[in-house]
C-alpha positions in Angstrom: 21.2 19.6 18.6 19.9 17.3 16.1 21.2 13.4 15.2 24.5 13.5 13.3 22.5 11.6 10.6 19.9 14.7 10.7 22.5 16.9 9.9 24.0 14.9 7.3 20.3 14.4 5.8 19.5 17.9 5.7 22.9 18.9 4.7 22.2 16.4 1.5 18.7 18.1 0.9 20.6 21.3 0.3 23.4 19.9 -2.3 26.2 19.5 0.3 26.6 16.1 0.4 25.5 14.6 -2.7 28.7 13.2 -4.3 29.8 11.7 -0.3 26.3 9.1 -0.5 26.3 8.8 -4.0 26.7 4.8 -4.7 30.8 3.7 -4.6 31.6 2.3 -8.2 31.1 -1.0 -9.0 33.8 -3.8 -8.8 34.6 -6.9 -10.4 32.7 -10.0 -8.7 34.7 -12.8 -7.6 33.4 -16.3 -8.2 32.4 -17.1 -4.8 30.3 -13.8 -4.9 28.4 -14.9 -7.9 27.7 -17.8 -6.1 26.6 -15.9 -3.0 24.5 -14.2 -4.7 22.8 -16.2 -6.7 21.6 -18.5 -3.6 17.8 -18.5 -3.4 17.1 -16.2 -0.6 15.5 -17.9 2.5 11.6 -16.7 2.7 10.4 -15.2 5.9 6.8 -15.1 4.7 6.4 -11.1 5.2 6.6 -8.2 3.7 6.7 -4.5 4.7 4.4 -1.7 3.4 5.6 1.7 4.4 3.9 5.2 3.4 3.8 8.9 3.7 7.0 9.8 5.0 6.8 13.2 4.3 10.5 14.3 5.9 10.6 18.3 6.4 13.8 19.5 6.7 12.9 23.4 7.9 10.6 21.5 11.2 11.9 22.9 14.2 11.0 21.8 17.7 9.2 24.7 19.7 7.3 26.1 16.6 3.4 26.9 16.3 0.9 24.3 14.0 -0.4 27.3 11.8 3.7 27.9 10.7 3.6 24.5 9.3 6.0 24.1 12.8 8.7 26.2 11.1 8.5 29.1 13.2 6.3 31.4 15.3 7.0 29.8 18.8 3.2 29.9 20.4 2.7 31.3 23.7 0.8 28.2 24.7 0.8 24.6 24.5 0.8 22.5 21.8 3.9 23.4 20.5 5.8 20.9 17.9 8.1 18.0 19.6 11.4 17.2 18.9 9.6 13.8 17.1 6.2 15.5 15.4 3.5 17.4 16.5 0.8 14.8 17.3 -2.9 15.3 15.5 -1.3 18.2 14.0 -0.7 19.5 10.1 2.9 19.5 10.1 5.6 16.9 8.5 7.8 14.4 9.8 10.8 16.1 11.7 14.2 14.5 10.1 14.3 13.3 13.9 11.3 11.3 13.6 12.4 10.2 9.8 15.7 8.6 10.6 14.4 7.2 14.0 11.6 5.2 12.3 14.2 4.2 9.4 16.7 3.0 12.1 13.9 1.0 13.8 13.2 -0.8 10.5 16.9 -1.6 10.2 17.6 -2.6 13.6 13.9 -4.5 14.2 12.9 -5.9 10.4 15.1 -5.7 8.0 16.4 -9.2 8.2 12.6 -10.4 8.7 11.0 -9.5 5.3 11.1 -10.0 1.6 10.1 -7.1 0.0 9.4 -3.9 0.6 6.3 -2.0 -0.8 7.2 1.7 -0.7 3.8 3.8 -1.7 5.4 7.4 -2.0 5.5 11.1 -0.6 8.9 11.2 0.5 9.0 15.4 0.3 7.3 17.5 2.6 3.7 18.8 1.9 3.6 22.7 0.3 1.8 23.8 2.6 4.3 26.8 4.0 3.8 29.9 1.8 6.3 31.9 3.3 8.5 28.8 2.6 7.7 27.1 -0.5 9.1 23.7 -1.9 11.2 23.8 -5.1 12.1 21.2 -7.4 15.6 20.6 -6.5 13.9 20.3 -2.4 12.0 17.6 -3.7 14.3 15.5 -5.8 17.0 15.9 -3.1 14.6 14.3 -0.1 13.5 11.6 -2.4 16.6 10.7 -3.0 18.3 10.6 0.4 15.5 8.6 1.4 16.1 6.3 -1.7 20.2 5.8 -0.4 18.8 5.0 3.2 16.4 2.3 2.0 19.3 1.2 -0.3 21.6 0.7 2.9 18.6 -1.0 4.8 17.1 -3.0 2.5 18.9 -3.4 -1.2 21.8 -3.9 0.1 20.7 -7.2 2.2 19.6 -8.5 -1.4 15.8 -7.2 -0.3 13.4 -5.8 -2.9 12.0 -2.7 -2.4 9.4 -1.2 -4.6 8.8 2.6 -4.3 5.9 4.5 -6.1 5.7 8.4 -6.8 3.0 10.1 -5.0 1.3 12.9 -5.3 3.7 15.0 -3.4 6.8 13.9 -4.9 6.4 16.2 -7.9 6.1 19.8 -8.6 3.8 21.3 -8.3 2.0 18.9 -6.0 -0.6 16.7 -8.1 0.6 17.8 -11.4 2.8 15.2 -14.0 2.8 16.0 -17.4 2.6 12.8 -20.2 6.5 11.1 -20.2 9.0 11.0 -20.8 9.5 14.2 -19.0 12.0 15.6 -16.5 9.9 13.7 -13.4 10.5 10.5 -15.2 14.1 11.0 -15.9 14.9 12.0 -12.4 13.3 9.6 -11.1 15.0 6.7 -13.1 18.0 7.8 -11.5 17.0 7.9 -8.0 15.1 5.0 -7.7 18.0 2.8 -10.1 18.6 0.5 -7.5 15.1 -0.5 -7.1 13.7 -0.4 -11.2 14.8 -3.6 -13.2 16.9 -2.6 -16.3 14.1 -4.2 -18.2 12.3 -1.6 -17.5 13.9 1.2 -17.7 12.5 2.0 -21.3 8.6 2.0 -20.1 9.6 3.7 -17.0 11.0 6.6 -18.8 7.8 7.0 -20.8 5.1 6.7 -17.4 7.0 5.8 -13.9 5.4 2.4 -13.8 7.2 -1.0 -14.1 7.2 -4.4 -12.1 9.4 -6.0 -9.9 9.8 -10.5 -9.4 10.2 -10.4 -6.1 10.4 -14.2 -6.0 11.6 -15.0 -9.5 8.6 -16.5 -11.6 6.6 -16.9 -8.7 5.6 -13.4 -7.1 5.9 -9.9 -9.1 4.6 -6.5 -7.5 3.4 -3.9 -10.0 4.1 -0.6 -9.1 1.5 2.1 -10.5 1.9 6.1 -11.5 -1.3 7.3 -10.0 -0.6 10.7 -10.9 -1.5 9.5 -14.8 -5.2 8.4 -12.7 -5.3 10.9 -10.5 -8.5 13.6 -10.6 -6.4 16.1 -9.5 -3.9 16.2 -12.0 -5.4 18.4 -15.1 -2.5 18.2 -17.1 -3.9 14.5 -18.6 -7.5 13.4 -20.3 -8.6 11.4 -17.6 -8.2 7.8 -19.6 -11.3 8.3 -22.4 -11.8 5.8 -24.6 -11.4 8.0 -27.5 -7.9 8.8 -26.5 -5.8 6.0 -26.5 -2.5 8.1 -26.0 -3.7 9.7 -23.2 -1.1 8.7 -20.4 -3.5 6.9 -17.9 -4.8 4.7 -21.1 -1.1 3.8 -21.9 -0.4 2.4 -18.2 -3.7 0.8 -17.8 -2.6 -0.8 -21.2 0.7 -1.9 -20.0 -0.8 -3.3 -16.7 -3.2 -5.5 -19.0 -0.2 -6.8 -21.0 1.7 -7.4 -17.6 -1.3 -9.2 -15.9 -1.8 -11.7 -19.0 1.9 -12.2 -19.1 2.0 -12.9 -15.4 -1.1 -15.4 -15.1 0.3 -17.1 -18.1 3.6 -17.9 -16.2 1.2 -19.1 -13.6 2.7 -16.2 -11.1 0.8 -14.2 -8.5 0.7 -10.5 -8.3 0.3 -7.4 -6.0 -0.6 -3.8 -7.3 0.7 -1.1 -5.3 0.8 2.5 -5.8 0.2 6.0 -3.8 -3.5 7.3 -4.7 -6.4 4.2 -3.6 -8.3 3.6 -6.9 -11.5 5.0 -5.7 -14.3 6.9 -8.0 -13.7 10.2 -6.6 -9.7 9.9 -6.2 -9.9 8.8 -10.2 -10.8 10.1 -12.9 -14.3 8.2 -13.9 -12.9 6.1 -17.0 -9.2 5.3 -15.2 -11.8 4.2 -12.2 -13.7 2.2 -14.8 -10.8 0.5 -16.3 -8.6 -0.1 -13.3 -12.0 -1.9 -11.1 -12.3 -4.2 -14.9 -8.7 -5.0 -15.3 -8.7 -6.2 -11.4 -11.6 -8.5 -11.8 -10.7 -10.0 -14.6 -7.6 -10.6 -13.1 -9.3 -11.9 -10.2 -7.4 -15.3 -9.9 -3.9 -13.8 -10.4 -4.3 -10.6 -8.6 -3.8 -10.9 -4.6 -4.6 -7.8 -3.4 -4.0 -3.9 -3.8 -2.1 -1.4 -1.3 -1.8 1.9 -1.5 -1.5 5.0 0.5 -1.9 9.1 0.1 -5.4 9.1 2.8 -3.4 8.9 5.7 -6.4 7.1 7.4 -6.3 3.0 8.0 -9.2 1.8 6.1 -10.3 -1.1 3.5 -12.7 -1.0 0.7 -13.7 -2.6 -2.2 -14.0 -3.1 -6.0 -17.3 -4.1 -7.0 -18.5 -4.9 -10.6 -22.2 -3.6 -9.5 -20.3 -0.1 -9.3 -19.2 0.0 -12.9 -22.6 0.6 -14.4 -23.5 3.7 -12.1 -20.1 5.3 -11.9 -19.4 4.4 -8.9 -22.3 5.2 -6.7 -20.9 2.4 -3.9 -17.4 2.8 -3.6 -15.3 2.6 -0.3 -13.0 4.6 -0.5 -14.9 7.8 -2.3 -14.4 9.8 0.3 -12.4 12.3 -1.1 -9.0 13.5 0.5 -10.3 17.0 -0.1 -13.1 16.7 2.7 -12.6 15.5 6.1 -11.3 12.3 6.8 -14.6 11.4 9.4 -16.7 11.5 6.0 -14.8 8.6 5.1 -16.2 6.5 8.3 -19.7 6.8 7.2 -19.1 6.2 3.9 -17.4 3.0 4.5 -20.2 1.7 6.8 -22.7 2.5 3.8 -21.1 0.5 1.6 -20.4 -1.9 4.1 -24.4 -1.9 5.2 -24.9 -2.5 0.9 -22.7 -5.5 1.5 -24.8 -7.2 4.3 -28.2 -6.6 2.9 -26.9 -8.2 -0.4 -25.4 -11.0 1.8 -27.4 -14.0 -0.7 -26.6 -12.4 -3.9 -22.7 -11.7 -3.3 -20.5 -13.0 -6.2 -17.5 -13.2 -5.0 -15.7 -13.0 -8.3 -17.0 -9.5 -9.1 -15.5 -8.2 -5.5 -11.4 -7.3 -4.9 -10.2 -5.7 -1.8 -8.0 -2.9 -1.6 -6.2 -1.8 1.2 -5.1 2.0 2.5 -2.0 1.8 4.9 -1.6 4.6 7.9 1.2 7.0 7.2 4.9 7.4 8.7 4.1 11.5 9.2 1.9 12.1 12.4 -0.6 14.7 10.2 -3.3 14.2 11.0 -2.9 11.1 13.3 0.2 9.1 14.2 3.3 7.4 12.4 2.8 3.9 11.8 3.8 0.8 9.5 2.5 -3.1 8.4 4.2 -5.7 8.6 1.7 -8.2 6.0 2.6 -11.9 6.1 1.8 -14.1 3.8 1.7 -18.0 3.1 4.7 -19.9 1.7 4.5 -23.1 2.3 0.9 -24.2 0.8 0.4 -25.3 -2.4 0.7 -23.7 -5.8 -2.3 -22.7 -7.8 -1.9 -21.9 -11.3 -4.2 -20.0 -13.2 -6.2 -21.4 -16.2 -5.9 -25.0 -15.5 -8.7 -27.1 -15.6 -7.9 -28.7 -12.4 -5.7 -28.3 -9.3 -4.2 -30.4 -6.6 -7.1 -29.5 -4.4 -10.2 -30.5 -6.8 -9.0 -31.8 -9.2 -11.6 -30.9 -11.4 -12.3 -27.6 -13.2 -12.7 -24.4 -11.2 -12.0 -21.6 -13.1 -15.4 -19.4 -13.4 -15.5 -17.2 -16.1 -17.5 -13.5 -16.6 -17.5 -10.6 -18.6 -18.3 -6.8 -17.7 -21.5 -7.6 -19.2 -23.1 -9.8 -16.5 -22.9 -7.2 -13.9 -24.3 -4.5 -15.9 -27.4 -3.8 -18.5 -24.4 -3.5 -21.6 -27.6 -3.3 -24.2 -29.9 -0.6 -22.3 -26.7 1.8 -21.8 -24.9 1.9 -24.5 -27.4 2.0 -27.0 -28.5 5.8 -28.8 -26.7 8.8 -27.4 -26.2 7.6 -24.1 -23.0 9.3 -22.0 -22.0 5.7 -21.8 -21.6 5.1 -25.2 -18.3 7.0 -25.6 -17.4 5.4 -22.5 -15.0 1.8 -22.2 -17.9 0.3 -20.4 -19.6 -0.1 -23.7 -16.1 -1.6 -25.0 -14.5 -4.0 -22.6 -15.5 -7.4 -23.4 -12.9 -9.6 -22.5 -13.3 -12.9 -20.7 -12.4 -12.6 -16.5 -10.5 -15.2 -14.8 -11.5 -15.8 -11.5 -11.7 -19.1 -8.8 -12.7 -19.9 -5.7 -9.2 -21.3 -5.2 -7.3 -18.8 -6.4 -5.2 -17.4 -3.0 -7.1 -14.0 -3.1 -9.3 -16.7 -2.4 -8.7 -19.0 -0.3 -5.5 -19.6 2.0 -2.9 -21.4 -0.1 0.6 -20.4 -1.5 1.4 -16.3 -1.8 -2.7 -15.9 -0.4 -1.8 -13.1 2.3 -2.5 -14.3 6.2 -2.9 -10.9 8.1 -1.2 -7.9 9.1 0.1 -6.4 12.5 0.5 -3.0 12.3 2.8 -0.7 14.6 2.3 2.9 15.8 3.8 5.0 18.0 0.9 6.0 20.4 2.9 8.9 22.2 6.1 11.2 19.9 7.0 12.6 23.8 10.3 12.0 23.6 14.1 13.6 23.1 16.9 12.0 21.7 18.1 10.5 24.5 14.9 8.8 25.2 13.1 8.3 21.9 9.1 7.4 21.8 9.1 3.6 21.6 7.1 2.0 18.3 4.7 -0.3 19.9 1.9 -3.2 18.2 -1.0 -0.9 17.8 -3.6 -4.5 16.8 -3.3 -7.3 14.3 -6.2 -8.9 12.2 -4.5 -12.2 12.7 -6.5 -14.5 16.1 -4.1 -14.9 18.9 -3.4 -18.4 18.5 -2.9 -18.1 14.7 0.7 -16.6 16.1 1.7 -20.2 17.4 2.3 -23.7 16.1 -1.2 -25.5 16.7 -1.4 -27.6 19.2 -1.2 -30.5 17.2 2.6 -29.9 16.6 3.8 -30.8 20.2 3.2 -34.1 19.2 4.8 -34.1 15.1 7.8 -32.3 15.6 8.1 -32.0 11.7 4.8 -29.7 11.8 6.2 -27.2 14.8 9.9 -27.2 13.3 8.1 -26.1 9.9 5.8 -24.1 11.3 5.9 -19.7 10.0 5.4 -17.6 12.7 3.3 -15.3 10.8 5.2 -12.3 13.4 8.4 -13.1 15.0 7.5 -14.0 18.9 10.3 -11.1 20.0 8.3 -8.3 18.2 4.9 -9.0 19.8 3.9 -7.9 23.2 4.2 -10.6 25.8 0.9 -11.1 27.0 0.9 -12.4 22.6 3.9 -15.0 23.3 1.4 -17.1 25.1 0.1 -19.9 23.3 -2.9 -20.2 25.0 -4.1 -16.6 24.7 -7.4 -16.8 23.2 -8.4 -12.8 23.6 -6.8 -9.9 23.7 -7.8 -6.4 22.6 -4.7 -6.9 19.9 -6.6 -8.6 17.8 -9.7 -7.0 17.2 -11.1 -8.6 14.4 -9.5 -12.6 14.8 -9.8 -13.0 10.8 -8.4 -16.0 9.7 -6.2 -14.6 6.1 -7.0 -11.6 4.6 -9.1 -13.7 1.5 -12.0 -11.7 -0.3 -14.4 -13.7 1.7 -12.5 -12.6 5.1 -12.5 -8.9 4.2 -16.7 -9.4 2.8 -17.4 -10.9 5.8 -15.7 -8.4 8.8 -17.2 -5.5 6.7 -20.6 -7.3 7.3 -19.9 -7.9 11.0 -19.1 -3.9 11.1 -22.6 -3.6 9.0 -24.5 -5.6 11.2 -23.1 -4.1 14.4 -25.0 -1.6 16.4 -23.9 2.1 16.1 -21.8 2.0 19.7 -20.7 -1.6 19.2 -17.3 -2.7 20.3 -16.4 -3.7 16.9 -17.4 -0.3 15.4 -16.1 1.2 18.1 -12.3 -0.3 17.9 -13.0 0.0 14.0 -13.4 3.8 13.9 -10.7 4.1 17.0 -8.2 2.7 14.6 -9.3 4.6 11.1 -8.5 7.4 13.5 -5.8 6.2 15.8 -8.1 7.5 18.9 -8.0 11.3 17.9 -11.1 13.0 18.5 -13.2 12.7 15.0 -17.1 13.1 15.4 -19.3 10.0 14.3 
C-alpha cells in the first residue's frame, strides 16, 4: 500500500483530483498582512538546486529493469524497490518523489532563499507498451508545481523552475511560441513567473526572477529553443534572426545589460548544460559570448538533464574552433564514462596553459546530480553564498576595495583570428563569430571572482547512498561531500575573542544538517570534503581542475573525483 499522498498524486496525474489542489481563491489582504509581507525577508545565505525528478506513476515495486519497472516481475534479483531501482533505467517511484519532497520541507525549507528548479518533472518515454501522453505530462508537472508551492512559495520563497527536455511531447521537441507548451505552462508554473513576464514567456518559456529585489535576479532559460536535439528550430544562424533560440539569446542580452546597469548580480539556470555537442553550434557560440561578456555580472550557470555530477567550462579559445575543448561535450547520447575522460582532457588543456590563462575569457558551469536514481542515485545541493561582504557594482571606475579602476575590457576578437576566418567564403563568415563585436565586461573583483557579496562559497551535496527501505523505515538522505574545508563550516577562531564577529558569523550549512564528526571546530580532514576549495570563484574551479590534471591516473583526488561523477557505480576508466 502506497503513502496516502501517493495515492492522492497519482490520483491527480489521472484527472481525479485536479479541481481539490487547485489554488483556493484569493482574499482581500488586511493591513497588517501587507505589512507582513512586505518585510524584507531574513537571508540565510543558501540556496537549493534540485533536478531530474522524473516521478513515474505506473513504477511498481517487484517489477524487472527491462519493463521500465512496470511489470514483468524477474525471477531473480534485482528487482525494483519500493524507493527506486538503484543503477537502474527506471524513474522515480511516487514513493521516492514525495519522500525526497517531504525531506526538503521538513529539513530546508526554512533554510534557503531560492529555489533553482532545472526541469524533467514527467517520467522518461521509455515504456513502449506504455507510452506517455500529453495530458500525463502536464498533469505530473503540475502536481509537482502545487507541492513546491506548499513547500516553498508559500513561506514567501522563490522558486525558479525550467522546462526540460522531458517535460514536453514528444520528448526533445518544442515548436517556436507561443504554442500550446508555452500556454500550459504559464498556467502551471503561475506562481513562480512574475506577471511581468508573462508576455515573453508566452512567446519562448524564459523569463527572470529578483530573488532579492535589485540585488540578485536568476534567469531561467528554454533549452529546448538551444537544444541539438530538437529539429523543429534553425539552430540560432545568424541569418535567421526569428529563429527561436536567436530571440531568447536576444532577450538574455537585453536582460544582462539591464541587470549590470542596476549594478545587480545574476545566475543562469536552465535544464540542457550549454556544451558544443548538447547545442546547436551557433546557440553554443552565442551563449559562451554573451557569458563572457557578462563576465562581471554573471555568477555562475546551473543546469541539469546529464544526470552525472560534473563541472566544466566556457572558454573564448573554444569559439574559434567550434568547440574543440569543451567540458561538458560529452554527449548524453553516449555513455556517461566518456564524459570522465573528456573532462580530464580539457582539464590537462587547462594545466599545460597554466601561464597563459586569462581569466576573463573562462566562466564555469555547473551540472547538478539528479533526484531519479537512473543511472546512479537521487541527490540535491544545497549552494551557499556570501551576504555579508561588500557590494561590487559593475562599470565603476573604482570600488571600495581598490579604489582605482578595475574593469578589463575584451572583445570576441582577442581570443580569435576575426581577419583570417571570416574573410572569402569561409563557413565562418555566415557565422555570428564574424558579427559579435561588442565590448566584454569583466574584473578581477567581480564575485565570480573573488569572494565578496552574492560570490557563491561552496556546496554540500546530499545523496541517499542506499533506497533499501519500506515505508515504515525509509532510506535516510545523508551528506554525500562538500567542496567547502572543514573549518570554513565554523566561526574562525578569531571570533571567541570579538563576540560581534561569531554572533555575525553565516554558517555556510546549518551545524544540525552536517554529520557530527563536521560539528567539530577543529576538524581539519575528513573525507567530506574532498576538494577543501575556499568559494566556488573562476580561479577556485581553474585551479582544482588543474590539481585533477596534474594528478596521477589512480590518485586519490581523481579517484574521489570520478567516485562522485559516478556515485561509486561501477563505470570503467
Amino acid at each position: 500500500m502506497h503513502h496516502l499522498r501517493d495515492i492522492l498524486l497519482l490520483l491527480f496525474v489521472f484527472g481525479g483530483l485536479r479541481d481539490v489542489l487547485c489554488a483556493p481563491s484569493q482574499v482581500p489582504l488586511s493591513v497588517a498582512d501587507v505589512a507582513e509581507a512586505t518585510k524584507p525577508r531574513k537571508l540565510h545565505g543558501r540556496f537549493l538546486h534540485l533536478t531530474d525528478v522524473h516521478p513515474d506513476p505506473h513504477y511498481r515495486e517487484g517489477m524487472s529493469e527491462k519493463s521500465a519497472c512496470h511489470r514483468k516481475k524477474p525471477k531473480k534479483k534485482p528487482r525494483s524497490g519500493p524507493f527506486g531501482y538503484t543503477y537502474g533505467d527506471c524513474d522515480s517511484p511516487l514513493l521516492l518523489t514525495n519522500y525526497t519532497l517531504d525531506h526538503l520541507e521538513k529539513k530546508w525549507a526554512d533554510e534557503v532563499d531560492f529555489v533553482i528548479w532545472t526541469g524533467d518533472s514527467a517520467r522518461h518515454d521509455n515504456d513502449r507498451k506504455l507510452p506517455r501522453t500529453l495530458k500525463e505530462i502536464y498533469a505530473l508537472n503540475r502536481a509537482m508545481a502545487k507541492r513546491m508551492e506548499e513547500i516553498f512559495t508559500s513561506r514567501g520563497i522563490p522558486v525558479i523552475p525550467s522546462i526540460g527536455n522531458n517535460d514536453v511531447w514528444p520528448h526533445n521537441i518544442m515548436m517556436p511560441g507561443p504554442n500550446d507548451v508555452t500556454s500550459e505552462f504559464s498556467s502551471i508554473w503561475k506562481s513562480f513567473v512574475p506577471f511581468h513576464s508573462y508576455q515573453v514567456f508566452q512567446r519562448g518559456a524564459y523569463y527572470s526572477v529578483e530573488v532579492i529585489p535589485d540585488q540578485l535576479a536568476v534567469i531561467s532559460l528554454n533549452t529546448m529553443y538551444l537544444f541539438d536535439s530538437n529539429s523543429a528550430v534553425g539552430g540560432c544562424e545568424a541569418k535567421d534572426p526569428e529563429d527561436p533560440g536567436n530571440l531568447q539569446l536576444d532577450w538574455m542580452e537585453v536582460q544582462l545589460q539591464s541587470f549590470r546597469s542596476r549594478g545587480m548580480q545574476v545566475w543562469i539556470s536552465g535544464h540542457v548544460p550549454p556544451s558544443a555537442r548538447n547545442f546547436h553550434s551557433e546557440c553554443h557560440l552565442r551563449y559562451v559570448e554573451l557569458s563572457l561578456r557578462y563576465q562581471d555580472t554573471v555568477l555562475g550557470h546551473l543546469f541539469g538533464h546529464m544526470n552525472v555530477d560534473h563541472f566544466f567550462f566556457l572558454d573564448a579559445r573554444t569559439l574559434e574552433s567550434d568547440g574543440s575543448m569543451d567540458g561538458g561535450s560529452a554527449h548524453t547520447s553516449g555513455k556517461h564514462k566518456d564524459l570522465y575522460a573528456t573532462l580530464l582532457k580539457d582539464f590537462d588543456h587547462l594545466y599545460k596553459t597554466e601561464k597563459d590563462l586569462d581569466y576573463d575569457g573562462i566562466a564555469v558551469v555547473n551540472v547538478a546530480p539528479s533526484v531519479v536514481p537512473s543511472p546512479y542515485l537521487p541527490s540535491f545541493r544545497i549552494i551557499s553564498y556570501n551576504i555579508t561582504g561588500s557590494r561590487y557594482v559593475p562599470g565603476l571606475l573604482g570600488d571600495s576595495d581598490t579604489g582605482s579602476g578595475d574593469n578589463h575590457q575584451h572583445y570576441l576578437g582577442d581570443f580569435m583570428d576575426r581577419e583570417r576566418l571570416c574573410q572569402g567564403s569561409s563557413s565562418f563568415n555566415e557565422s555570428w563569430r564574424c558579427r559579435l563585436n561588442s565590448p566584454w565586461h569583466s574584473s578581477p573583483h567581480s564575485p565570480s571572482r573573488t569572494n565578496r557579496l552574492f560570490t557563491p562559497l561552496g556546496y554540500a551535496q546530499y545523496y541517499i547512498p542506499n533506497l533499501t527501505g519500506t515505508e515504515e523505515h525509509p532510506p535516510k538522505w545523508k551528506l554525500e561531500y562538500l567542496t567547502f574545508a572543514p573549518q570554513a563550516l565554523h566561526p574562525p577562531a578569531a571570533a571567541d575573542e570579538f563576540e560581534t564577529q561569531k554572533d555575525s558569523f553565516v554558517y555556510p550549512i546549518p551545524l544540525k544538517r552536517l554529520p557530527k564528526k563536521l560539528r567539530d571546530a577543529n576538524m581539519t580532514s575528513t573525507k567530506y570534503a574532498p576538494y577543501s576549495l575556499q568559494d566556488l570563484t573562476i580561479p577556485s574551479w581553474t585551479a582544482l581542475a588543474r590539481s585533477l590534471a596534474k594528478a596521477g591516473k589512480s590518485s586519490k583526488l581523481r579517484r574521489r573525483f570520478r567516485s562522485y561523477m559516478y556515485m561509486g557505480a561501477d563505470e570503467e576508466l
